[in-house]
C-alpha positions as CSV (number, residue, x, y, z in Angstrom):
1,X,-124.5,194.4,93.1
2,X,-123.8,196.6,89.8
3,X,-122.0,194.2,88.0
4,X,-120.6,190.8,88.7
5,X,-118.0,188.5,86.5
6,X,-117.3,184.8,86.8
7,X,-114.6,183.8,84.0
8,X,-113.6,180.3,83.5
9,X,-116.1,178.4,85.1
10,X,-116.7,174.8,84.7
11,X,-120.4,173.2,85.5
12,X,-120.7,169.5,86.3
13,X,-123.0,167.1,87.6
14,X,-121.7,163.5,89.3
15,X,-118.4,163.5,87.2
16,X,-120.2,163.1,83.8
17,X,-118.3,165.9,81.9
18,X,-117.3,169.4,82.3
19,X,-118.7,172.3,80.7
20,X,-116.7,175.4,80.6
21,X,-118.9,178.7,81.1
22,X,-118.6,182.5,81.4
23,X,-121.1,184.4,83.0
24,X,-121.5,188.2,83.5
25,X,-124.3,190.5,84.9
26,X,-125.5,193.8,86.3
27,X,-128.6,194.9,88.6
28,X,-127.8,191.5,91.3
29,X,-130.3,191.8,93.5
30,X,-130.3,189.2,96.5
31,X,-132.6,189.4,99.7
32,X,-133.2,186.1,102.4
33,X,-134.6,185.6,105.3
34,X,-134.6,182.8,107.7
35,X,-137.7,180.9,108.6
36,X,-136.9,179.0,111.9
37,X,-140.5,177.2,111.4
38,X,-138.7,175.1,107.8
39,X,-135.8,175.8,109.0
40,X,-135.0,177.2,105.7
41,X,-134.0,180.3,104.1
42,X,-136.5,181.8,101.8
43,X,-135.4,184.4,98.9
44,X,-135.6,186.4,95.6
45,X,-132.8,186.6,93.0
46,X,-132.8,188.6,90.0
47,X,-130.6,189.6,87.4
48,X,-130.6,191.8,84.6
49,X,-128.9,191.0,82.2
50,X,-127.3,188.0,83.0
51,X,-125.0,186.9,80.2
52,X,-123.8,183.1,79.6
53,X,-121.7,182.2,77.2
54,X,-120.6,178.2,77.0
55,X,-119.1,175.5,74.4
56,X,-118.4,178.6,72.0
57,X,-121.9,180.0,71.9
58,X,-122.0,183.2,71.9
59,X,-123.3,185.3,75.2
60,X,-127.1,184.8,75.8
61,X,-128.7,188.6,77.6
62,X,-131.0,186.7,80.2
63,X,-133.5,188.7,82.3
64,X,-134.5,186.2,85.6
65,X,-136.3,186.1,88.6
66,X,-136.8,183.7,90.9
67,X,-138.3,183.1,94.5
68,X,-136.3,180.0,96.1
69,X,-135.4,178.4,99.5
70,X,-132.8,176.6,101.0
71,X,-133.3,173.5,103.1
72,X,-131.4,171.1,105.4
73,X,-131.0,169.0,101.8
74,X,-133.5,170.6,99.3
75,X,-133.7,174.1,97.4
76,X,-137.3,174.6,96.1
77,X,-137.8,176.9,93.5
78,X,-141.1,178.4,94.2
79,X,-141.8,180.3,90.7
80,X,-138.4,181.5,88.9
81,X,-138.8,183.3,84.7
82,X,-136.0,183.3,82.4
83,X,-136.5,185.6,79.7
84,X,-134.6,186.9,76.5
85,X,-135.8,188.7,73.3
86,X,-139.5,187.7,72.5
87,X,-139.0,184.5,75.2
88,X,-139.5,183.4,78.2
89,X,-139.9,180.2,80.5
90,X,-141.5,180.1,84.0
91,X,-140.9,177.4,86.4
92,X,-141.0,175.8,89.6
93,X,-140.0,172.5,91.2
94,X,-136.8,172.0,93.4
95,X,-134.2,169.7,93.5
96,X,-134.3,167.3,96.5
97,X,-131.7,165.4,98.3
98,X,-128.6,166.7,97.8
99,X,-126.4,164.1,98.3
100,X,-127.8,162.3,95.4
101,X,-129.8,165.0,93.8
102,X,-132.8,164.2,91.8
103,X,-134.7,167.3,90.4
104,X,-138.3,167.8,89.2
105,X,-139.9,170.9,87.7
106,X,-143.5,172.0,86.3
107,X,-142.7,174.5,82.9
108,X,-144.2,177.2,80.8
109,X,-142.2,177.7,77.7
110,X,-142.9,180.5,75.1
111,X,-140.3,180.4,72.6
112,X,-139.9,182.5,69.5
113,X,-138.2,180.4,66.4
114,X,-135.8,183.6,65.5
115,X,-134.5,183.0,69.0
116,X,-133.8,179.5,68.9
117,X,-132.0,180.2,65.7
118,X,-130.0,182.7,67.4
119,X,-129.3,181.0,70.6
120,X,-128.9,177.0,69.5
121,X,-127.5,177.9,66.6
122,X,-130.5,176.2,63.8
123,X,-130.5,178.3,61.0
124,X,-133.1,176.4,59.5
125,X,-136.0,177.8,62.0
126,X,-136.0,181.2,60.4
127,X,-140.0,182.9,62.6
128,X,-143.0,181.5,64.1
129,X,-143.8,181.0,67.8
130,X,-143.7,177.6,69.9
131,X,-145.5,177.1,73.5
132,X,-144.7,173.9,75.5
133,X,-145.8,173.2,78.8
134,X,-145.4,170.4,81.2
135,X,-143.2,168.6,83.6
136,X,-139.6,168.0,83.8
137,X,-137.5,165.1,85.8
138,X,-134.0,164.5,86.5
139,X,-133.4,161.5,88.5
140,X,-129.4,161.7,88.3
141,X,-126.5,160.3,85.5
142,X,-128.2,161.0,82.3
143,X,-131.5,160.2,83.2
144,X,-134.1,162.9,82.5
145,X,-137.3,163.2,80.8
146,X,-139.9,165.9,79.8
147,X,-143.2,165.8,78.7
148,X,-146.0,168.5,77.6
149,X,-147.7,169.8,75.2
150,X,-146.4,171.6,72.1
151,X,-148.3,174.1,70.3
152,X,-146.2,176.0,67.4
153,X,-147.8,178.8,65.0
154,X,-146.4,180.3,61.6
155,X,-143.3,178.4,61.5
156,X,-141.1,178.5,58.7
157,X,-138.2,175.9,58.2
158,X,-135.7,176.3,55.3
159,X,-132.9,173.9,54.2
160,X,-131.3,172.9,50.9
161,X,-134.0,170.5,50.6
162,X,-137.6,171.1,52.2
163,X,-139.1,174.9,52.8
164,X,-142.0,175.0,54.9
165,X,-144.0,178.3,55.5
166,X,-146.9,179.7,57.9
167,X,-147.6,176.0,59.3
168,X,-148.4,174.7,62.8
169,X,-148.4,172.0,65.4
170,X,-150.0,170.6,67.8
171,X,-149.1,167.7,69.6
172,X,-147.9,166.0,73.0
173,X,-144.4,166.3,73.2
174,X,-141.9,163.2,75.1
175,X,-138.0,164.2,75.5
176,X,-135.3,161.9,76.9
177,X,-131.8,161.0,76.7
178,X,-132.7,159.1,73.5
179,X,-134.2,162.1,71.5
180,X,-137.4,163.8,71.2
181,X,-140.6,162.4,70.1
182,X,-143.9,164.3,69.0
């Protein structure tokens, strides 16, 4: 598909809030097959570039491709990459039972600071390069964790009170509903 447009779209999970979305995209490419011995469908999907824009971010150019299947009540995600400007994350996991869906994923996350700045919106990363990987869970509700390791290189933070230049870290990384922890 050449381009594709989905305007006005709302994403929510078990009644727990609504998020209005836009998406756009060009180069949709699609292509399944049926495996009678799951039975499932298996796939690849790829965009490029898919745009999102949500909660008055501004559109986000995402390049992704992913390998998936479809099950009776499970879609696995066998290796999927999301990447934009100098980042990129690959995944895989699926989310099981569908009826009360519960999700857990294995990440690689290479993140450069300048993008974070420009995506979520923290001025105060201005360069430098962060790398977490580990495993993510979502057991429904507000319920989710992540856990990894965090390795950042020639950071630089800048508000009105600290500057902080060229420094690194490394450290285990925990992330729930109550915050994140180093």
């Amino acid at each position: 598909i050449g381009r594709f447009s989905l305007q006005n779209g709302v994403f929510e999970i078990e009644s727990r809030g609504q998020v209005p979305f836009d998406a756009r995209g060009r180069n949709l490419n699609a292509r399944f097959l049926y495996d009678l011995a799951g039975p499932r469908y298996r796939g690849d999907v790829s965009m490029q570039p898919l745009e999102i824009a949500w909660g008055g971010y501004a559109p986000v150019p995402l390049d992704v491709a992913m390998a998936v299947t479809f099950e009776k009540n499970r879609i696995g995600v066998t290796s999927a990459k999301i990447a934009t400007g100098d980042s990129h994350i690959d995944f895989s996991g699926a989310v099981e039972d569908l009826v009360s869906p519960r999700a857990s994923f294995r990440y690689d996350l290479r993140a450069s600071l300048a993008d974070v700045n420009r995506i979520l919106r923290v001025p105060e990363l201005r360069s430098g390069t962060a790398e977490v990987a580990g495993n993510a869970v979502w057991t429904g509700s507000s319920n989710y964790s992540a856990s990894g390791r965090l390795h950042a290189s020639g950071v630089e933070y800048r508000d009105s009170f600290v500057r902080l230049e060229g420094f690194r870290v490394d450290a285990g990384m925990v992330a729930g509903p109550a915050g994140i922890g180093l």
